[in-house]
mmCIF file of the N, C-alpha and C atoms, coordinates in Angstrom:
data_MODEL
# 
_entry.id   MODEL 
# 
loop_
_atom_site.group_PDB 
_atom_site.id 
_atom_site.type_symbol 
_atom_site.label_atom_id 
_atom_site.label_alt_id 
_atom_site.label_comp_id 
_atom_site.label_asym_id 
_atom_site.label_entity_id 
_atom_site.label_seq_id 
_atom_site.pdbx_PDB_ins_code 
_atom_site.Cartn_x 
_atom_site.Cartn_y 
_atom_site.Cartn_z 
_atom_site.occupancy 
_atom_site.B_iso_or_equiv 
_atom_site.pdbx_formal_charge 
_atom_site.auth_seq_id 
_atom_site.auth_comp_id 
_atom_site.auth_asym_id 
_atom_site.auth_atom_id 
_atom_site.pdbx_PDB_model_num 
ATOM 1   N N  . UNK A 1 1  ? 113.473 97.305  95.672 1.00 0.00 ? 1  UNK A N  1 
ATOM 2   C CA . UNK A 1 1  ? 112.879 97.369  94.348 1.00 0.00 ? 1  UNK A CA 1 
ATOM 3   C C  . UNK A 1 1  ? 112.693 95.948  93.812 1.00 0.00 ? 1  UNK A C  1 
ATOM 4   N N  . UNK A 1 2  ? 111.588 95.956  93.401 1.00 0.00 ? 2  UNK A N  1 
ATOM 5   C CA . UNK A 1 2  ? 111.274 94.362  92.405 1.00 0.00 ? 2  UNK A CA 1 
ATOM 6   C C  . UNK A 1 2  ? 111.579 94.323  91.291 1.00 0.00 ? 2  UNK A C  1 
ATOM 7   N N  . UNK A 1 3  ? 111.973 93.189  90.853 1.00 0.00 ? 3  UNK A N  1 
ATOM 8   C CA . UNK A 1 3  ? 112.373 92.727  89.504 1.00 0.00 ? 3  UNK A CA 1 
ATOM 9   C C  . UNK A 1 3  ? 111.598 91.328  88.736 1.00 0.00 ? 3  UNK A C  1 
ATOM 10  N N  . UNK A 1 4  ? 111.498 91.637  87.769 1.00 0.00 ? 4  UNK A N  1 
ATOM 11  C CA . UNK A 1 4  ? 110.573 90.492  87.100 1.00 0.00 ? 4  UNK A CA 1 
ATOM 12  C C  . UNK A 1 4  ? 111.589 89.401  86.653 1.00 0.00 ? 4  UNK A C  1 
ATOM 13  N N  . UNK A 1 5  ? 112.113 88.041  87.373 1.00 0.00 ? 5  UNK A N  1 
ATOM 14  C CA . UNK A 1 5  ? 112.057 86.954  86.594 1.00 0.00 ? 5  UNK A CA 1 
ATOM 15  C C  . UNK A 1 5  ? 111.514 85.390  86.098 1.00 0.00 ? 5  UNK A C  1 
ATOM 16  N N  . UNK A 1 6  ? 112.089 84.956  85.440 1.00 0.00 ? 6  UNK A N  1 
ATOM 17  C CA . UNK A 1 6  ? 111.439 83.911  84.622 1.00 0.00 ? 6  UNK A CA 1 
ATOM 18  C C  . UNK A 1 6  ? 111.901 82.689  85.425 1.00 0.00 ? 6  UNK A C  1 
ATOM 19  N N  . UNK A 1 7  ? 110.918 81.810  85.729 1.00 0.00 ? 7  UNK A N  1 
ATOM 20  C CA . UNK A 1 7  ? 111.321 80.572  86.489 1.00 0.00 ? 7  UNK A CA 1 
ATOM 21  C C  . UNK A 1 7  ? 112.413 79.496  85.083 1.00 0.00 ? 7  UNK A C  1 
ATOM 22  N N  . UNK A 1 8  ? 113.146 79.063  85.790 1.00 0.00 ? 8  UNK A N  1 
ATOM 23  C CA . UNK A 1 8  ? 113.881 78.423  85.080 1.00 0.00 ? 8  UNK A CA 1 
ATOM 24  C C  . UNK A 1 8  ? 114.250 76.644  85.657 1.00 0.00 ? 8  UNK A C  1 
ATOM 25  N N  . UNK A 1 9  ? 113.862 75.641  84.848 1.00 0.00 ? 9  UNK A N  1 
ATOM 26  C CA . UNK A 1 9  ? 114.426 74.273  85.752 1.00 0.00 ? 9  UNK A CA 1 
ATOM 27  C C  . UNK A 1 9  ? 113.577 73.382  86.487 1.00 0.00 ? 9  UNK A C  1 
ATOM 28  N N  . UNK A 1 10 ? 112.403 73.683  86.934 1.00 0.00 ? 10 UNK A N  1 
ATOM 29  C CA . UNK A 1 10 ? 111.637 73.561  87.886 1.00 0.00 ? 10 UNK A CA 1 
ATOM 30  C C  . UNK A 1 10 ? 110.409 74.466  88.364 1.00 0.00 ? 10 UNK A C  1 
ATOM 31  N N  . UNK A 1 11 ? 109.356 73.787  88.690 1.00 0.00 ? 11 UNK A N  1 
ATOM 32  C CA . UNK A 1 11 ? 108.296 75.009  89.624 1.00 0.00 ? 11 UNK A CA 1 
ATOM 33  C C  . UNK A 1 11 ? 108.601 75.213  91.011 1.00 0.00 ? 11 UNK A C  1 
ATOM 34  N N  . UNK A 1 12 ? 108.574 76.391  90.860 1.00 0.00 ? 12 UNK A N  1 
ATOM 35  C CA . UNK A 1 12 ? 109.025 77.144  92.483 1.00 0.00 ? 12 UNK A CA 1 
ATOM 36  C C  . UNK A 1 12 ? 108.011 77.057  93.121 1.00 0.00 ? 12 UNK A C  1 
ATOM 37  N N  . UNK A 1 13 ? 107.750 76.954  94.406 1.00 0.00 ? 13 UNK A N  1 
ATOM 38  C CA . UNK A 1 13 ? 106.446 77.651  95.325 1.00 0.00 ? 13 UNK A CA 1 
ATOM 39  C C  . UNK A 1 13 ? 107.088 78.475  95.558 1.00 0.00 ? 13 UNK A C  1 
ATOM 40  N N  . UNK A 1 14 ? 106.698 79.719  96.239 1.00 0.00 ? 14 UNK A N  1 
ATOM 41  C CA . UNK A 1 14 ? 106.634 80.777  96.961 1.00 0.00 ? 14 UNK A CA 1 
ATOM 42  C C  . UNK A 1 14 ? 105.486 81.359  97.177 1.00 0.00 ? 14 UNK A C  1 
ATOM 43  N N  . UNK A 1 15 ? 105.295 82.138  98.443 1.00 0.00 ? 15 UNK A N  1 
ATOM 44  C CA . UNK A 1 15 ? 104.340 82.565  99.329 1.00 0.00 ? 15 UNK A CA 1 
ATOM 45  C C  . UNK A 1 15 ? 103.078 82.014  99.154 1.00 0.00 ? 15 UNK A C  1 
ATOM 46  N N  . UNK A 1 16 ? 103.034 80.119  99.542 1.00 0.00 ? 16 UNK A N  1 
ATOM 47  C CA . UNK A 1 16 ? 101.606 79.240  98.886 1.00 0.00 ? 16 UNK A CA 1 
ATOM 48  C C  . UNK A 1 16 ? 101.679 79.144  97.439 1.00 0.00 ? 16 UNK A C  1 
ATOM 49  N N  . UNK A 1 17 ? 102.540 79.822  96.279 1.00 0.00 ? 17 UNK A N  1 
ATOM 50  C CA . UNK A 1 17 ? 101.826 80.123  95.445 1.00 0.00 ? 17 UNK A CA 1 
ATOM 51  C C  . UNK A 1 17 ? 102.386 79.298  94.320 1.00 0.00 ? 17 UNK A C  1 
ATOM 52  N N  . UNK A 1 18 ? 102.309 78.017  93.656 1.00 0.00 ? 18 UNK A N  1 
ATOM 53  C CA . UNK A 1 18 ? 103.207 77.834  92.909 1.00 0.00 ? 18 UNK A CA 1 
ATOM 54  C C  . UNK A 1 18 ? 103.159 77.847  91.348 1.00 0.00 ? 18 UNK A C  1 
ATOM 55  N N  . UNK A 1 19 ? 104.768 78.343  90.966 1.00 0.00 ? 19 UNK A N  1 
ATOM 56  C CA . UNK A 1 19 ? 105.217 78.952  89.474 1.00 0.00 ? 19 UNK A CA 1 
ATOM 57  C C  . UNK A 1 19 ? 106.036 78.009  88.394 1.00 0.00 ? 19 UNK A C  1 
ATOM 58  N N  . UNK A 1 20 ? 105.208 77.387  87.606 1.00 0.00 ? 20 UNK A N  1 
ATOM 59  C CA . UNK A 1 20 ? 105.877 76.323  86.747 1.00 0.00 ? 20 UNK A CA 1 
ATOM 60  C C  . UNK A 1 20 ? 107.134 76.930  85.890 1.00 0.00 ? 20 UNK A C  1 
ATOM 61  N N  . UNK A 1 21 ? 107.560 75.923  85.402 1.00 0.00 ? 21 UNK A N  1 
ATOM 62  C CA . UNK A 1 21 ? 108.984 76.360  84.922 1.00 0.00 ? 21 UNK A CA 1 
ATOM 63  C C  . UNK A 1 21 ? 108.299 77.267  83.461 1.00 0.00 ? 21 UNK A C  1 
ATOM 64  N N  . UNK A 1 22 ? 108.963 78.514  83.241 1.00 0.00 ? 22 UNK A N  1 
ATOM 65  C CA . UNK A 1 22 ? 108.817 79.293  81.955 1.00 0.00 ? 22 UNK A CA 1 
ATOM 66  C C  . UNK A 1 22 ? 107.888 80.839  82.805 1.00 0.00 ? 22 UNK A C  1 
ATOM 67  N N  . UNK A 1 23 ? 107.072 80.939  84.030 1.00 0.00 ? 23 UNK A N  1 
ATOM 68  C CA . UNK A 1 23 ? 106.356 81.920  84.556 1.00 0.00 ? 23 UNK A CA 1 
ATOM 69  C C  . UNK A 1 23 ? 107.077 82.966  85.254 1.00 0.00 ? 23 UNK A C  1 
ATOM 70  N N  . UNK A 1 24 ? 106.973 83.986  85.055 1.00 0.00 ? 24 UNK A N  1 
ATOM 71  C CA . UNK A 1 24 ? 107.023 84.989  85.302 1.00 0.00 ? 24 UNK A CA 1 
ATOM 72  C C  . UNK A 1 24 ? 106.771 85.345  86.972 1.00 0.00 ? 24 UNK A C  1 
ATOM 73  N N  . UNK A 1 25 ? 107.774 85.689  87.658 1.00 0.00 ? 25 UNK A N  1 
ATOM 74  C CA . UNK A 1 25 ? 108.093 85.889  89.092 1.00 0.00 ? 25 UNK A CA 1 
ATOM 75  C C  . UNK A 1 25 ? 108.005 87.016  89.503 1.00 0.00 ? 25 UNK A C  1 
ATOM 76  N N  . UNK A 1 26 ? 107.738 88.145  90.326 1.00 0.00 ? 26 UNK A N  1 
ATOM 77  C CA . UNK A 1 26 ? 108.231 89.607  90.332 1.00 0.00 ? 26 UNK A CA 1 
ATOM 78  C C  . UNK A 1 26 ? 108.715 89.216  92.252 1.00 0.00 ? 26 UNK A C  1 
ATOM 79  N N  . UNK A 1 27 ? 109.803 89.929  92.210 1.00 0.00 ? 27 UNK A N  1 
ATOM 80  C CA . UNK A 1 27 ? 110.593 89.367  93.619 1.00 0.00 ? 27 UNK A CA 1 
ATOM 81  C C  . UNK A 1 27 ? 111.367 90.750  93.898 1.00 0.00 ? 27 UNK A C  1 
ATOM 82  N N  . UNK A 1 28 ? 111.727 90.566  95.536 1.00 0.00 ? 28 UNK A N  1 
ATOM 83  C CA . UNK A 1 28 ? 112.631 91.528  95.614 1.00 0.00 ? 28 UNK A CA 1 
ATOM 84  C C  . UNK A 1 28 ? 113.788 90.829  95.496 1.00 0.00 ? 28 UNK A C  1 
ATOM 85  N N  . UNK A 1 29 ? 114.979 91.709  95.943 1.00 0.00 ? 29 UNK A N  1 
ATOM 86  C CA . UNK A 1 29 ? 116.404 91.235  95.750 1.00 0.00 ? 29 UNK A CA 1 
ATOM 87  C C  . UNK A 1 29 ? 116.509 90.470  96.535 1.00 0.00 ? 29 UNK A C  1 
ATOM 88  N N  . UNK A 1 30 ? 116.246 90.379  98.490 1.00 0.00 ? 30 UNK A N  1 
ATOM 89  C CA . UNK A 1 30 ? 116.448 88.980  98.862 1.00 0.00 ? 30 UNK A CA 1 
ATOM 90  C C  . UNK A 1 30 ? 115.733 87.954  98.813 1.00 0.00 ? 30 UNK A C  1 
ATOM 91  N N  . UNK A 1 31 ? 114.567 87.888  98.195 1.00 0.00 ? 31 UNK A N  1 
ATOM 92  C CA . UNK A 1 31 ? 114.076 86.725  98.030 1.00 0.00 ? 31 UNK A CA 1 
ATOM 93  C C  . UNK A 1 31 ? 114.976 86.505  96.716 1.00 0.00 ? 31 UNK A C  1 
ATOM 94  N N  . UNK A 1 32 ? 114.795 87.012  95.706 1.00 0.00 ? 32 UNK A N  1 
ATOM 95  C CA . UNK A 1 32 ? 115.809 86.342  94.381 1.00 0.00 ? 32 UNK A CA 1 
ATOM 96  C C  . UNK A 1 32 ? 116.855 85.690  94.560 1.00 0.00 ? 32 UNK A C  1 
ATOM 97  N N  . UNK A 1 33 ? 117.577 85.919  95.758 1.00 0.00 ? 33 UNK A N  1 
ATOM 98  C CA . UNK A 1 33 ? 118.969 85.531  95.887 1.00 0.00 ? 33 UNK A CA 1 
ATOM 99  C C  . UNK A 1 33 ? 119.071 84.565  96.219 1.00 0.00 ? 33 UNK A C  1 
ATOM 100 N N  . UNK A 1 34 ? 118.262 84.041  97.043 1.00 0.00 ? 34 UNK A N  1 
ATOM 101 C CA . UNK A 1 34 ? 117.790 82.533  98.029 1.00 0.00 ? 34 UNK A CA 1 
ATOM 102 C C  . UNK A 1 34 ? 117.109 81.812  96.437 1.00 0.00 ? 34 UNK A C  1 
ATOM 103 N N  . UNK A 1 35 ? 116.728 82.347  95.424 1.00 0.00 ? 35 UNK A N  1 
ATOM 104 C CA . UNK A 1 35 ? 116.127 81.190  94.382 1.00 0.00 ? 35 UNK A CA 1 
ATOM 105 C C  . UNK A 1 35 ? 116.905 81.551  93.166 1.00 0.00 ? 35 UNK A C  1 
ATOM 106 N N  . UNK A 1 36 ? 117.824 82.484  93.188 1.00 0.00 ? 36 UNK A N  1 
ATOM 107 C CA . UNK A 1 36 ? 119.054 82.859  92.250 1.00 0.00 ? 36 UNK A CA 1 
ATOM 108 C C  . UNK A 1 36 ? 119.309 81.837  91.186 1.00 0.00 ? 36 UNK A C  1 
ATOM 109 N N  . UNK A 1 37 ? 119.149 80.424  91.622 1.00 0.00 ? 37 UNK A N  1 
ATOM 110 C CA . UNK A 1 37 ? 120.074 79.248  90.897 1.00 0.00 ? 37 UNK A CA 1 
ATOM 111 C C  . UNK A 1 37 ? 118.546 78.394  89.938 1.00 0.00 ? 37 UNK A C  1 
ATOM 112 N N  . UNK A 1 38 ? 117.361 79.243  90.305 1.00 0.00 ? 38 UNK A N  1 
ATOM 113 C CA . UNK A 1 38 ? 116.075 78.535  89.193 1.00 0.00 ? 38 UNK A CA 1 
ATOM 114 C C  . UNK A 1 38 ? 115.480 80.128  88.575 1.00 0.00 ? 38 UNK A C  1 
ATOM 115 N N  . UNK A 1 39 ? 115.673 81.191  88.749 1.00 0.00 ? 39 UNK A N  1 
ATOM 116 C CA . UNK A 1 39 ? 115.501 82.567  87.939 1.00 0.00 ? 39 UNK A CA 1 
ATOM 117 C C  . UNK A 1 39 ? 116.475 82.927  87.025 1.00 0.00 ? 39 UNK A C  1 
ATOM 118 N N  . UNK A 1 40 ? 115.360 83.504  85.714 1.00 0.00 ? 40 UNK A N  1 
ATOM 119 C CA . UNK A 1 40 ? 116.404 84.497  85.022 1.00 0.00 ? 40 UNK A CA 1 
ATOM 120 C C  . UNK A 1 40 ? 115.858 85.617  84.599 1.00 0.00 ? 40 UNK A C  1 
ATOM 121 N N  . UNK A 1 41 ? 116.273 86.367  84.777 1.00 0.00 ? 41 UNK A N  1 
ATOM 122 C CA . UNK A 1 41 ? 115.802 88.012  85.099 1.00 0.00 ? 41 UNK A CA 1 
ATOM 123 C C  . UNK A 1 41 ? 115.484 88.160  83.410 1.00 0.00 ? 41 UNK A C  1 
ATOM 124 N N  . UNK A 1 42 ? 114.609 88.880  83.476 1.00 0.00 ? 42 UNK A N  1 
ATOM 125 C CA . UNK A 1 42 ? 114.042 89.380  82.573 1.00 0.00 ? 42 UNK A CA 1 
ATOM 126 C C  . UNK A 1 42 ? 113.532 91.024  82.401 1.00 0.00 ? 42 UNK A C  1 
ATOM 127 N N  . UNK A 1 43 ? 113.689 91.647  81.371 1.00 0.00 ? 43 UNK A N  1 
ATOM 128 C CA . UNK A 1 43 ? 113.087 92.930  81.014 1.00 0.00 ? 43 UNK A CA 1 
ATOM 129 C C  . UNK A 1 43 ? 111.947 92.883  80.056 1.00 0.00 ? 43 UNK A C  1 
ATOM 130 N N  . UNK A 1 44 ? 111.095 93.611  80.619 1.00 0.00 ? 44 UNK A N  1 
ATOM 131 C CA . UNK A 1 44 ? 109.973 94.320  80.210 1.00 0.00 ? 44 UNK A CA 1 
ATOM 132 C C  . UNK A 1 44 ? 110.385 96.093  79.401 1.00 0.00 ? 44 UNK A C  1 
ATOM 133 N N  . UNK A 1 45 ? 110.046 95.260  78.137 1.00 0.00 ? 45 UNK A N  1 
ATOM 134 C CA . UNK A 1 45 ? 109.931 96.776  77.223 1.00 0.00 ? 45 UNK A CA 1 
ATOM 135 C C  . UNK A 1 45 ? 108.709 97.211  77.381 1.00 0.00 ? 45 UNK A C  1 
ATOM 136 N N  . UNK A 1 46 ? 108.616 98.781  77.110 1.00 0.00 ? 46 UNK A N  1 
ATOM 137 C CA . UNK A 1 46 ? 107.918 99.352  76.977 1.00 0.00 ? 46 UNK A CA 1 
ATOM 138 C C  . UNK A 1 46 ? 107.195 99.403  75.757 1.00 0.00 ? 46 UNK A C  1 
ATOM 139 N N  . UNK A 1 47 ? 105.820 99.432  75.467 1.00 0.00 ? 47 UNK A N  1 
ATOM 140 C CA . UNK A 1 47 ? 105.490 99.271  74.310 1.00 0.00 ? 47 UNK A CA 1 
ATOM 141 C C  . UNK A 1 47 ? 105.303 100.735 73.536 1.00 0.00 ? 47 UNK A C  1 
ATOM 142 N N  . UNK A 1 48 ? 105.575 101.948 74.309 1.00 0.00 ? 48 UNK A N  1 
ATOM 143 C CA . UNK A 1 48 ? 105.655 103.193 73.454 1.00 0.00 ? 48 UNK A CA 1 
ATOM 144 C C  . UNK A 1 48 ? 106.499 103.575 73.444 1.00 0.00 ? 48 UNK A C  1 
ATOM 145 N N  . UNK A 1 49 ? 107.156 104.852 72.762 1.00 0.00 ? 49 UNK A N  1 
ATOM 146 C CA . UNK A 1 49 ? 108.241 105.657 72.651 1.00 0.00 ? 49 UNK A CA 1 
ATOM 147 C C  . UNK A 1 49 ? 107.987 106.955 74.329 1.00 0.00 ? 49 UNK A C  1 
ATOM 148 N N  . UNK A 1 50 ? 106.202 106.973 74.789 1.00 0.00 ? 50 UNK A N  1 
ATOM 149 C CA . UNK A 1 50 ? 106.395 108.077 75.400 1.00 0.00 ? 50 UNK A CA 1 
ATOM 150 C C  . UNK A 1 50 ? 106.341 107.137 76.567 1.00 0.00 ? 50 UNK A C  1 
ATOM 151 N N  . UNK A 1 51 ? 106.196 106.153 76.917 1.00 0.00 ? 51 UNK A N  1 
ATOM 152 C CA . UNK A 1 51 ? 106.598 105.015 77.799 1.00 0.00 ? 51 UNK A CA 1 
ATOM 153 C C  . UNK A 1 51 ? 108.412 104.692 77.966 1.00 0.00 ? 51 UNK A C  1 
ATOM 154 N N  . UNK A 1 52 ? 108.616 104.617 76.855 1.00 0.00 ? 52 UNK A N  1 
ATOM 155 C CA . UNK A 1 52 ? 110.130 104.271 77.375 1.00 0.00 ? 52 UNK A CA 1 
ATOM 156 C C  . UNK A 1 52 ? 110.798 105.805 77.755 1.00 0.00 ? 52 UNK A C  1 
ATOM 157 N N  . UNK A 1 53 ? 110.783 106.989 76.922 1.00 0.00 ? 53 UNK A N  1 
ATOM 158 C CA . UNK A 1 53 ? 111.413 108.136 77.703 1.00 0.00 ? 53 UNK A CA 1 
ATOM 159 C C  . UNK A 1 53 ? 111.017 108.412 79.099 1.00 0.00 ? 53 UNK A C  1 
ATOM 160 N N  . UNK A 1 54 ? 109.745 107.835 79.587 1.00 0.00 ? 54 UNK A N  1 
ATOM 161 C CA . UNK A 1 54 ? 109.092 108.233 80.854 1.00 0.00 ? 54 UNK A CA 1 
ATOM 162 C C  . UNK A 1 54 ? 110.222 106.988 81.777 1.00 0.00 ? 54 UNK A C  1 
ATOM 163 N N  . UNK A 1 55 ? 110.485 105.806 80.983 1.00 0.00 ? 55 UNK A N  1 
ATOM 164 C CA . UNK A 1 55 ? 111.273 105.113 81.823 1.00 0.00 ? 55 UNK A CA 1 
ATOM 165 C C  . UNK A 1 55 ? 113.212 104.965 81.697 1.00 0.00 ? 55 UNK A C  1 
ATOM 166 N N  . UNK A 1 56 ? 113.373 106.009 80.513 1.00 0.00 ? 56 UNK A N  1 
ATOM 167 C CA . UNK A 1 56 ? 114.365 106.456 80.477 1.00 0.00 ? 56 UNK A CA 1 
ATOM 168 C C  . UNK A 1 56 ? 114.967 104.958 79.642 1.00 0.00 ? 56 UNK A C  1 
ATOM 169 N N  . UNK A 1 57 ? 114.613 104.565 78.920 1.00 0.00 ? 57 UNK A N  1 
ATOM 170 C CA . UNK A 1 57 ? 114.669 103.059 77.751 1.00 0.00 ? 57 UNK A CA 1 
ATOM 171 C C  . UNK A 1 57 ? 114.632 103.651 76.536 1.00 0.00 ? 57 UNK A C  1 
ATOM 172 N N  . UNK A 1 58 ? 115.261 102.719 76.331 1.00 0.00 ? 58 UNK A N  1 
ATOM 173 C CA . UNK A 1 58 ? 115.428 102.356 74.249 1.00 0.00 ? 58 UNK A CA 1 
ATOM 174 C C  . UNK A 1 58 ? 113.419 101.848 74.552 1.00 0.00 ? 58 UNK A C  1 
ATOM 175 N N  . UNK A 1 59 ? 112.815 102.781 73.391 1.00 0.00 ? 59 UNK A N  1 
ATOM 176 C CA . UNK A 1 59 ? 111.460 101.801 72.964 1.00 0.00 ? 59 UNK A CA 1 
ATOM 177 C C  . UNK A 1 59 ? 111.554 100.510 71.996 1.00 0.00 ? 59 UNK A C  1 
ATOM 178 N N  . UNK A 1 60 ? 110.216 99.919  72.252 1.00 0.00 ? 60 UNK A N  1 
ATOM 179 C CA . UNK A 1 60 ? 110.406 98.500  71.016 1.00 0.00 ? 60 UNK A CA 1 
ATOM 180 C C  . UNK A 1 60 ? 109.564 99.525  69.787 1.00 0.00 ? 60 UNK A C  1 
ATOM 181 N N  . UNK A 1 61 ? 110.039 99.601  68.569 1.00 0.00 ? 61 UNK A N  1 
ATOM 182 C CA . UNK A 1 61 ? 109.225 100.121 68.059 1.00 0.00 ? 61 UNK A CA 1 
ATOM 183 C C  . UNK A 1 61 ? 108.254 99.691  66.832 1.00 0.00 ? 61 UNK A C  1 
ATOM 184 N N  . UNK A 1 62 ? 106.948 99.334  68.012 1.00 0.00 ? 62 UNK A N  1 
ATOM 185 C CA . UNK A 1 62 ? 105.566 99.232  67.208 1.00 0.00 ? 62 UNK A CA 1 
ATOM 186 C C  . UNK A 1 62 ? 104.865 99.807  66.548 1.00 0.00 ? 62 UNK A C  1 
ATOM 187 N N  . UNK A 1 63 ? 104.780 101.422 65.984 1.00 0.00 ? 63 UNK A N  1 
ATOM 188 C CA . UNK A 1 63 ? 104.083 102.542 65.363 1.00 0.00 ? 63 UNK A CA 1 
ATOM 189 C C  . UNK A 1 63 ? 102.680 102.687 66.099 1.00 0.00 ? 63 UNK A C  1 
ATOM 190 N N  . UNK A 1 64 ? 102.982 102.188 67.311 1.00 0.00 ? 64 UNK A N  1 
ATOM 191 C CA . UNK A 1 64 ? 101.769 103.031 68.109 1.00 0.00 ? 64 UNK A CA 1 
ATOM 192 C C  . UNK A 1 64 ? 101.945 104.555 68.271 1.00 0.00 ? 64 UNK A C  1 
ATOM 193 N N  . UNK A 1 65 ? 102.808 104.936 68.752 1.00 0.00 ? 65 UNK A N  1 
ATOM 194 C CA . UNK A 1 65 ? 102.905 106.412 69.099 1.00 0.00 ? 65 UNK A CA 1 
ATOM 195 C C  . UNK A 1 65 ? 102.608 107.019 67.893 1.00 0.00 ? 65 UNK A C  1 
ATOM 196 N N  . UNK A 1 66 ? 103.377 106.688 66.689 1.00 0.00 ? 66 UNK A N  1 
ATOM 197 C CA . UNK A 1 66 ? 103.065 107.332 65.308 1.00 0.00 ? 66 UNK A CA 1 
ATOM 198 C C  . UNK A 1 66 ? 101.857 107.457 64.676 1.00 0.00 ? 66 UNK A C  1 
ATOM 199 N N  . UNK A 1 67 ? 101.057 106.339 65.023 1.00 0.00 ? 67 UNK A N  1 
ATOM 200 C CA . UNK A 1 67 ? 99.842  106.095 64.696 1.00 0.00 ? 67 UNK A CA 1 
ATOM 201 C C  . UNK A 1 67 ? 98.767  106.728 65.363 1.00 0.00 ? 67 UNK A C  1 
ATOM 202 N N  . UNK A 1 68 ? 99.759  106.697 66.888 1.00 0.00 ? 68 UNK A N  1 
ATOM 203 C CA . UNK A 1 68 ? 98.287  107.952 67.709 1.00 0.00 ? 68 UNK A CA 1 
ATOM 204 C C  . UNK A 1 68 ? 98.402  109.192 67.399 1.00 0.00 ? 68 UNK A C  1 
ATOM 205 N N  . UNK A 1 69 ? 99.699  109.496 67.473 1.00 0.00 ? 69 UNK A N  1 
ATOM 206 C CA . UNK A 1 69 ? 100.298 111.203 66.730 1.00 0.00 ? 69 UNK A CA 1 
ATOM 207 C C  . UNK A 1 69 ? 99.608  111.573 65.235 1.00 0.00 ? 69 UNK A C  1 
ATOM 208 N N  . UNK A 1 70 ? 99.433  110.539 64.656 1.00 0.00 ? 70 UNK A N  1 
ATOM 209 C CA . UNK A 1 70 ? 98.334  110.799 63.062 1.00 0.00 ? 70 UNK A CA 1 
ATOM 210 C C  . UNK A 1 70 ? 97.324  110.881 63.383 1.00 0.00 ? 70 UNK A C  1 
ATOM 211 N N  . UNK A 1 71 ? 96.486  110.336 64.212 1.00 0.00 ? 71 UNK A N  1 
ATOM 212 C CA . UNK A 1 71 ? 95.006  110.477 63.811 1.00 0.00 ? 71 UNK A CA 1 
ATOM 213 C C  . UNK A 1 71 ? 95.277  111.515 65.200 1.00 0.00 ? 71 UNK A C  1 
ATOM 214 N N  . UNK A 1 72 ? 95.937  112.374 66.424 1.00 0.00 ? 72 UNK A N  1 
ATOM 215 C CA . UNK A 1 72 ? 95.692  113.336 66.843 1.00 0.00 ? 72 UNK A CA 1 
ATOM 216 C C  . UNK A 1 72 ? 96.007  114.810 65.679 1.00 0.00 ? 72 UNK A C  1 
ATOM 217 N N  . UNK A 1 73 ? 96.509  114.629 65.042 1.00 0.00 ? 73 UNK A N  1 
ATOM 218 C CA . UNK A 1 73 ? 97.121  115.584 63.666 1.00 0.00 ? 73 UNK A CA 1 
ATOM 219 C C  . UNK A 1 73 ? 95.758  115.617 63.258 1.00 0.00 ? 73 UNK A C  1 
ATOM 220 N N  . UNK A 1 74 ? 95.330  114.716 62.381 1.00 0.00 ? 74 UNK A N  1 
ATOM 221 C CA . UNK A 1 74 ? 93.999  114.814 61.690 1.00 0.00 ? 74 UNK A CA 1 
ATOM 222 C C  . UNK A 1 74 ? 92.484  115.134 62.322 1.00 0.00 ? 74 UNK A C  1 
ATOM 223 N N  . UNK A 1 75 ? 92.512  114.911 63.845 1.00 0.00 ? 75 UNK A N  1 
ATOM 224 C CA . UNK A 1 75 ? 91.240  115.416 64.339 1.00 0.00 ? 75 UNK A CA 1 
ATOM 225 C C  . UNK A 1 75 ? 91.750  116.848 64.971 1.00 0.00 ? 75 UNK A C  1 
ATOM 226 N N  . UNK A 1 76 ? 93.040  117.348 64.611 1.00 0.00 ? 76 UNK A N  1 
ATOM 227 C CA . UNK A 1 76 ? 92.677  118.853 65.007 1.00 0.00 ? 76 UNK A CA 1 
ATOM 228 C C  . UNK A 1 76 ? 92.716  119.618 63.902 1.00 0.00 ? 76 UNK A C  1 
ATOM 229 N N  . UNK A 1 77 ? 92.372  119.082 62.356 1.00 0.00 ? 77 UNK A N  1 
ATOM 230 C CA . UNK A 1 77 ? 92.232  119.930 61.647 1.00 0.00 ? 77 UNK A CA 1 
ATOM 231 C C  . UNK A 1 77 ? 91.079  120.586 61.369 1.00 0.00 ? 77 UNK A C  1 
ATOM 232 N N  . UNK A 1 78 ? 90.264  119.763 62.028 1.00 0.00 ? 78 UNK A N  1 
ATOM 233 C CA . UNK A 1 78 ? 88.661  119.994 61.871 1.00 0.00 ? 78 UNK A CA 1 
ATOM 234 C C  . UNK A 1 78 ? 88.581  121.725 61.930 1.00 0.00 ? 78 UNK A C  1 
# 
């Protein structure tokens, strides 16, 4: 499984590709481990409520869902 982290210290290359310090990495576990000491893991919230139950997360809460749930309320009153 991959995990998203944040370059830290330095730009990494990996696979040709290189990642200045502050960019965003997605790696598996043994590559992370070999660059363990310039990553820091990071989470990605979900930006809905039916996004985070689908990922089993606390949501961030933006009033998107609420906001789509209102105007689906109001176009089925027609």
């Amino acid at each position: 499984m991959k995990q998203t982290y944040q370059v830290t210290g330095m730009t990494l290359k990996h696979d040709g590709q290189d990642y200045p310090e502050g960019a965003e990495i997605e790696l598996d576990a043994a590559s992370a481990e070999c660059l363990q000491r310039w990553l820091k893991p990071i989470s990605i919230q979900p930006e809905t409520h039916r996004e985070a139950k689908a990922a089993n997360l606390p949501a961030a809460d933006n009033g998107a869902e609420e906001a789509a749930d209102s105007a689906t309320r109001k176009g089925s009153k027609k």
